[in-house]
VMD Tcl script that draws the C-alpha trace (Angstrom):
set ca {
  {-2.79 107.18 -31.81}
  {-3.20 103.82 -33.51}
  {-6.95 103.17 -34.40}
  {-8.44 104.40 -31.60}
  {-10.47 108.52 -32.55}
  {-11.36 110.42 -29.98}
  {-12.69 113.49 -31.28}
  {-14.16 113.95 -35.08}
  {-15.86 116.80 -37.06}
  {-18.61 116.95 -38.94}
  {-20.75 118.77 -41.75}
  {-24.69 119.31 -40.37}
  {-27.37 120.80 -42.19}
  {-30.48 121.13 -41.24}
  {-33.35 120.69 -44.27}
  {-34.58 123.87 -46.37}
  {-38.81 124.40 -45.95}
  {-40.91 123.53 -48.87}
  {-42.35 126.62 -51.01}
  {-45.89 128.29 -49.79}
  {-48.37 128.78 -52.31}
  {-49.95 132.45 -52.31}
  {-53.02 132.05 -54.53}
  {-54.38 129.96 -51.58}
  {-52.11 130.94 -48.56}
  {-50.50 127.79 -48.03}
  {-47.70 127.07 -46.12}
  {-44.62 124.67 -46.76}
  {-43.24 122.05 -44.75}
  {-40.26 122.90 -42.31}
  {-37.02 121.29 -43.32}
  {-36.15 118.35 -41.17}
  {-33.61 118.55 -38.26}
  {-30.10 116.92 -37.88}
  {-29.82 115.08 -34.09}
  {-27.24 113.13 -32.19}
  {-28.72 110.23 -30.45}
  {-25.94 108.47 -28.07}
  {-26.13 104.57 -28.69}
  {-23.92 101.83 -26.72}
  {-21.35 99.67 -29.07}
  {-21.00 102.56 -30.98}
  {-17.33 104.43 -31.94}
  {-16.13 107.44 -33.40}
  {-14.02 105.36 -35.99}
  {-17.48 103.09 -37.02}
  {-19.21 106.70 -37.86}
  {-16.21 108.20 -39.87}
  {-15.51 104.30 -41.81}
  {-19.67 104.10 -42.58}
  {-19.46 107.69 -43.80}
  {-16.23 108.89 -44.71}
  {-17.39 112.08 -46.15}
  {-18.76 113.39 -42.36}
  {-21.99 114.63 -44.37}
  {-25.24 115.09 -42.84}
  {-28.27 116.72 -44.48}
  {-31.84 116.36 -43.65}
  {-34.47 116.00 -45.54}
  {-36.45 119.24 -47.42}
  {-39.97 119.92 -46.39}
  {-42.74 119.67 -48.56}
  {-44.11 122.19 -51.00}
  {-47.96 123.52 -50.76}
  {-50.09 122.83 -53.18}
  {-53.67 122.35 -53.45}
  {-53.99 118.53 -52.16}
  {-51.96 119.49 -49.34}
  {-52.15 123.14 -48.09}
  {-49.73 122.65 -45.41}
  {-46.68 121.02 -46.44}
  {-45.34 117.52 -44.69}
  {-42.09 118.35 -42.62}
  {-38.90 116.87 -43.72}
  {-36.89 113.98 -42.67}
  {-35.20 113.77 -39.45}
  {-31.49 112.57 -39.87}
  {-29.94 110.98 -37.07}
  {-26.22 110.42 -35.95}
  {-25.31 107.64 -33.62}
  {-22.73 108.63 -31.47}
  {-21.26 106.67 -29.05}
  {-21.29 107.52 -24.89}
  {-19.83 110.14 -23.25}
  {-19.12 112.53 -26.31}
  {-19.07 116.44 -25.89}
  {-20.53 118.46 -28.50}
  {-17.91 121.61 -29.81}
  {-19.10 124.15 -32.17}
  {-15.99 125.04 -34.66}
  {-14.20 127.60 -32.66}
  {-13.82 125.11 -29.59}
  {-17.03 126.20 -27.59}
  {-19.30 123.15 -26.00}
  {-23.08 123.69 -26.85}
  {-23.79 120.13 -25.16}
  {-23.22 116.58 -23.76}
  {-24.38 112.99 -24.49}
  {-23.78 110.64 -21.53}
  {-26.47 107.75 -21.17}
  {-27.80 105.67 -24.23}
  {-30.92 107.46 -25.83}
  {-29.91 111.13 -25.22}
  {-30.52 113.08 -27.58}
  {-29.09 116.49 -29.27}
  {-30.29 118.76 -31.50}
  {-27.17 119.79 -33.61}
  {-28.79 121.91 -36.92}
  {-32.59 122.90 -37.02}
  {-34.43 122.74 -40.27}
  {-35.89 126.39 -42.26}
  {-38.96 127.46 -42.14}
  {-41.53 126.73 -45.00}
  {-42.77 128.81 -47.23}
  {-45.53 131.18 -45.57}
  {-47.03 134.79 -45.37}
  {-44.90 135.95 -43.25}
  {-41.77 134.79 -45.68}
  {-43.80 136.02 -48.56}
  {-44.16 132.47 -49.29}
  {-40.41 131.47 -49.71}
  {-38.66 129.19 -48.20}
  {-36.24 129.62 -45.32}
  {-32.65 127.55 -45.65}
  {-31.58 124.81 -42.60}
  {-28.72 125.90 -39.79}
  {-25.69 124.98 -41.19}
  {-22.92 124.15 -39.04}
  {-19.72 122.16 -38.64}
  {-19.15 120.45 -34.90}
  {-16.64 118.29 -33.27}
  {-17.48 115.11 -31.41}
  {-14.91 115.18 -28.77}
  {-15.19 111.94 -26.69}
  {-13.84 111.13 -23.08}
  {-13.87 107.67 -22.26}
  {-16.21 106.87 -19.16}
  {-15.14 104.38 -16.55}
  {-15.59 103.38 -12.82}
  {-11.38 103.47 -12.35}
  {-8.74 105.18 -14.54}
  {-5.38 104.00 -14.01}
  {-2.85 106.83 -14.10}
  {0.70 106.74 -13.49}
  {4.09 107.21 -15.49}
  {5.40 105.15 -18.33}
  {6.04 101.51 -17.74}
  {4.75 101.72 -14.14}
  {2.78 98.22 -15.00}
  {-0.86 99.70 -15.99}
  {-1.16 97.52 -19.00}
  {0.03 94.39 -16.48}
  {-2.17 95.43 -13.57}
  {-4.98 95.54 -16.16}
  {-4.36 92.13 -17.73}
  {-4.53 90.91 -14.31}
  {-7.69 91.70 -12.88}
  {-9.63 92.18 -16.09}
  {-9.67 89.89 -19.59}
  {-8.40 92.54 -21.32}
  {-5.28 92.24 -23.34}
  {-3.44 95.19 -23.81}
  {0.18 95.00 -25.37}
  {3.02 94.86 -22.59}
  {6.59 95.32 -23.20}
  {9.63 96.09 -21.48}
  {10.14 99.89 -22.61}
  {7.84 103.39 -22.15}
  {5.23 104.17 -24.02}
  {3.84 100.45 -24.89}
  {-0.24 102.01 -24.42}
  {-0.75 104.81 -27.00}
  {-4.82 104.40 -26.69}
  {-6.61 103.81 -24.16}
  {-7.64 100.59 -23.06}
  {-10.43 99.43 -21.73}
  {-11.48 95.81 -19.02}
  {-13.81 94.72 -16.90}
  {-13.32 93.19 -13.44}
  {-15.66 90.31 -13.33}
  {-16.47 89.55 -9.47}
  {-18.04 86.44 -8.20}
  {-21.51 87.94 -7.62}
  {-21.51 89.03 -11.50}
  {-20.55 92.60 -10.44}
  {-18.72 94.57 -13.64}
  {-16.42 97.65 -13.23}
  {-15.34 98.79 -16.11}
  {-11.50 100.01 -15.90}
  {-9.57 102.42 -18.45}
  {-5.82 102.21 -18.84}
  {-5.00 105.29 -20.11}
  {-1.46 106.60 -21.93}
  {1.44 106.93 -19.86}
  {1.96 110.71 -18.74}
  {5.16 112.71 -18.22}
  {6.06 115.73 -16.99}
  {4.44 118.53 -18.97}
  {1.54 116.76 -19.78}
  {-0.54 119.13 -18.52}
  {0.87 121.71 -20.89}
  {-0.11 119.01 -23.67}
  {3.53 117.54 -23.86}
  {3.50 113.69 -24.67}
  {-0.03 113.14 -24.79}
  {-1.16 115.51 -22.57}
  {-4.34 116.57 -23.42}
  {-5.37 113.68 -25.43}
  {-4.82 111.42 -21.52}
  {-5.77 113.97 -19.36}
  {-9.16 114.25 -20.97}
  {-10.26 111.03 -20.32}
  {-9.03 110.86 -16.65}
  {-12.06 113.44 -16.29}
  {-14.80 110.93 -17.29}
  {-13.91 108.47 -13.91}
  {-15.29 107.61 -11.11}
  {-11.72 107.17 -9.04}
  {-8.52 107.18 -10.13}
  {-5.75 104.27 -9.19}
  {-2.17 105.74 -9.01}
  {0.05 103.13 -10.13}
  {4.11 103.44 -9.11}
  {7.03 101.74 -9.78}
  {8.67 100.93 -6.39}
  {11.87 101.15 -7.32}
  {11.65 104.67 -8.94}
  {11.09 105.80 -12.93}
  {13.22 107.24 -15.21}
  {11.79 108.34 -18.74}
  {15.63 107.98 -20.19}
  {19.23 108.98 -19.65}
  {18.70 112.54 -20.71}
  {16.19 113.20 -17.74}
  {16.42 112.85 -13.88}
  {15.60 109.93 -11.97}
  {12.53 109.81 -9.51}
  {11.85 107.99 -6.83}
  {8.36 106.59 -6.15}
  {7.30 109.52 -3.48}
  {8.42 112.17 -6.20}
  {6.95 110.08 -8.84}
  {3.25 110.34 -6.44}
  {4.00 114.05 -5.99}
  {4.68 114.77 -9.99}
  {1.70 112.92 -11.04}
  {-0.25 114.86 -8.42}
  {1.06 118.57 -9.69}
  {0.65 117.12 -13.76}
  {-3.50 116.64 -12.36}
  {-4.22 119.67 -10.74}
  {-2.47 122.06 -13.77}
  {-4.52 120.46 -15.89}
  {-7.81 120.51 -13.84}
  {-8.02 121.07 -9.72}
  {-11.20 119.05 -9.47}
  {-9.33 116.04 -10.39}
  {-8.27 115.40 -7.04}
  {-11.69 115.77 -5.27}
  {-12.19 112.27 -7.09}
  {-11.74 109.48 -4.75}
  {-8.23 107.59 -4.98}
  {-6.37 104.19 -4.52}
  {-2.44 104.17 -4.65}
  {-0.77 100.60 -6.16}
  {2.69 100.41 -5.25}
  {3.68 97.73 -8.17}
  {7.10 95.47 -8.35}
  {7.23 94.36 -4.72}
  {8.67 91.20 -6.09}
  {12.27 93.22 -6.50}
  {14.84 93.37 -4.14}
  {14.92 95.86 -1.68}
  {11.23 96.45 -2.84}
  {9.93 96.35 0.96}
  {12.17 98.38 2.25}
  {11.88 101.10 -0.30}
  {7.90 100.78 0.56}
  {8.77 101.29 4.42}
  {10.26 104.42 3.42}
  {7.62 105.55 0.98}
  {4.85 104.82 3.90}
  {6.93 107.71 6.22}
  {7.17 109.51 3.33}
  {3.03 109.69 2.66}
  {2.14 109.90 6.16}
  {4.12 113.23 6.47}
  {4.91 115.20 3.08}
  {5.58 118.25 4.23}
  {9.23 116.94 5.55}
  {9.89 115.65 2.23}
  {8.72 118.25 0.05}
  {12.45 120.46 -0.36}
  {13.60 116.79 -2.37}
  {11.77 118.51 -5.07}
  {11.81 121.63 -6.93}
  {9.22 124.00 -5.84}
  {7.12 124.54 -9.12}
  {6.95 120.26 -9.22}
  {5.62 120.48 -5.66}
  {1.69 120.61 -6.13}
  {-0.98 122.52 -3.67}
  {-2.90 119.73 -2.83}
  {-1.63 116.55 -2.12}
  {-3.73 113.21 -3.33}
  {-5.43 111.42 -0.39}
  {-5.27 108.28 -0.40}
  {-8.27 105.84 0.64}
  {-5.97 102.59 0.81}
  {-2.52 101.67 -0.31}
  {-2.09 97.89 -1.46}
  {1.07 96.43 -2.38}
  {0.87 94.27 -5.51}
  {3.18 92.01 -8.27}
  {1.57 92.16 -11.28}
  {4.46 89.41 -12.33}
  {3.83 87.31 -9.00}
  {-0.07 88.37 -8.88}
  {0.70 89.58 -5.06}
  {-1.86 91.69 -3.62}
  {-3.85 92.02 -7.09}
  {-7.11 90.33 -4.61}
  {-6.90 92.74 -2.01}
  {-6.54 95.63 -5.01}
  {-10.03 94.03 -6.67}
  {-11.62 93.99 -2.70}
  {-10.33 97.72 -2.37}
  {-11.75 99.37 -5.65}
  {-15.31 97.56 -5.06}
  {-15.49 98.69 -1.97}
  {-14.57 102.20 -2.72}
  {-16.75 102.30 -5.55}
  {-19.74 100.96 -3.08}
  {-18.97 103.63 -0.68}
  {-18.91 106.37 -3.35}
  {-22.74 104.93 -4.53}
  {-24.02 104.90 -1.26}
  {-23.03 108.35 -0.46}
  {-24.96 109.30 -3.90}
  {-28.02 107.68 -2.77}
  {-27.87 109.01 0.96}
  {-27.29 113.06 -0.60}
  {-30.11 112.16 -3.28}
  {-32.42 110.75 -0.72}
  {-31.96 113.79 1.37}
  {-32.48 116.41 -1.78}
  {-35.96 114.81 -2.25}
  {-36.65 114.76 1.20}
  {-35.59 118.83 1.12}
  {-37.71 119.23 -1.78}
  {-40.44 117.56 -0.29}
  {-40.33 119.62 2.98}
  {-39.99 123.22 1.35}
  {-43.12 122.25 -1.35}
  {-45.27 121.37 1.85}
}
mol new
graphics top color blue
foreach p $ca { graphics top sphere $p radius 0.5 }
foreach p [lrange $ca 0 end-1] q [lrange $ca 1 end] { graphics top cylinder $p $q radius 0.2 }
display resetview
């Protein structure tokens, strides 16, 4: 998985309280408290190189004594963590979420300090050991097979430069642009491993892809026109069972995947016979159900994907990659302003009801 970490583990302790002091019934300090604080330009990889040993202790509280009857609390220590990082306890269970820059999470609380009701001694800090499991969040994740032309499309609309060559399997991290539009608009864009069939049983990459397709806004299907084959030991597909497969590989792994709003890029229209193989992948969209027996029945999914727009594009001639930028803005706008319209009407609701 190259250099890029996406999930990490690591020690927390909370501080131990500072010793009472009976002769005059003072009371230590608590221990302090361990926190993850979500900061921008920040990485999984930066944390693990700054502290390899994935220690964290906070500070112990301070003893009673007869200057100070009640002890000073320990020090806070605080983990930056980067956006868009759930928080797993050992055995796999999430106790929370970091999304936006300043959150904050309490990960191990400090003891108690020294007081009558301890009989004066000191109580030790949670310890605990949790995994940072981080899924990328972008505005568009671009999903399709193997050498479909993700890394291309990317380098095309966004200054990113991902590595592009001529066999499966070029991305093995994710990969992140930004489309850069004339009115200084950014969307941020995630080209994400290729998936194959099985993925959502954690074949390939699986898991490690799927789990960052969940952190999008919308998702752009990219297809090779002419078809994808993974290698001579497995069967060839044609774009509409390509669509379908990528589809069924989605909704095993999670159904609300495809409530999320979708474009469909039909890539390598510069090769022959490329518009008439999109003619008859049009027919084939507009009515599945006539095309569904082409496939076995456990690769046919529930639900099909619908699609807001379908555009054409040459990531080698740079056809249609303009009307592609137009298309995911505009979808993106939509999907804000229906945000702000069932926001707007929630406050108005609340509004109402407290009157």
């Amino acid at each position: 998985y190259g250099n890029f970490i996406d999930d990490l583990r690591l020690y927390v302790r909370g501080g131990a309280g500072g010793m009472g002091y009976p002769r005059l019934g003072g009371e230590g300090g608590r221990g302090g408290d361990v926190w993850l604080v979500a900061r921008e330009k920040t990485t999984l990889k930066s944390i693990r190189d700054r502290y390899p040993q994935k220690r964290f202790v906070a500070g112990t509280g301070a003893n009673s004594s007869v200057k100070a009857l009640k002890g000073e609390k320990g020090k806070d220590c605080e983990v930056h963590v980067p956006l868009g990082i759930s928080v797993l306890c050992d055995d796999g269970k999430q106790i929370g979420e970091l999304n936006a820059a300043g959150e904050r999470f309490l990960v191990a609380r400090g003891g108690l300090g020294g007081s009558l009701a301890t009989n004066f001694m000191p109580c030790k800090g949670q310890r605990r050991i949790v995994r940072l499991d981080l899924k990328l969040i972008a505005d568009v994740g671009l999903v399709g097979f193997p050498n479909a032309g993700k890394s291309s499309l990317l380098s095309k609309i966004s200054h990113a430069k991902p590595v592009i060559a001529n066999y499966a399997f070029t991305t093995i991290q994710p990969e992140l642009g930004k489309i850069m539009y004339a009115d200084y608009k950014q969307i941020s864009v995630a080209d994400l491993p290729g998936l194959i069939e099985g993925a959502h049983a954690n074949k390939g990459m699986g898991h490690k892809f799927l789990k960052h397709v969940e952190r999008t806004k919308q998702l752009l299907l990219v297809v090779d026109i002419s078809g994808f084959q993974l290698s001579v030991k497995t069967q060839y597909r044609t774009a509409f069972e390509t669509i379908l497969l990528l589809t069924k590989e989605l909704e095993l792994y999670k159904e609300e995947l495809l409530t999320k709003p979708a474009l469909l890029a039909v890539n390598k229209m510069d090769l022959p016979c490329a518009k008439d193989n999109l003619n008859e992948l049009t027919r084939q969209l507009q009515s599945p159900q006539g095309y569904l027996h082409l496939l076995q029945e456990e690769m046919i999914p529930a639900n099909t994907l619908e699609f807001k727009d379908i555009i054409p594009i040459s990531t080698y001639t740079g056809e249609g990659i303009e009307e592609l930028k137009v298309c995911i803005r505009k979808l993106l706008d939509e999907e804000a302003e229906q945000e702000n319209e069932e926001y707007r009407k929630k406050k108005l609701l609340l509004l109402q009801t407290s009157e």
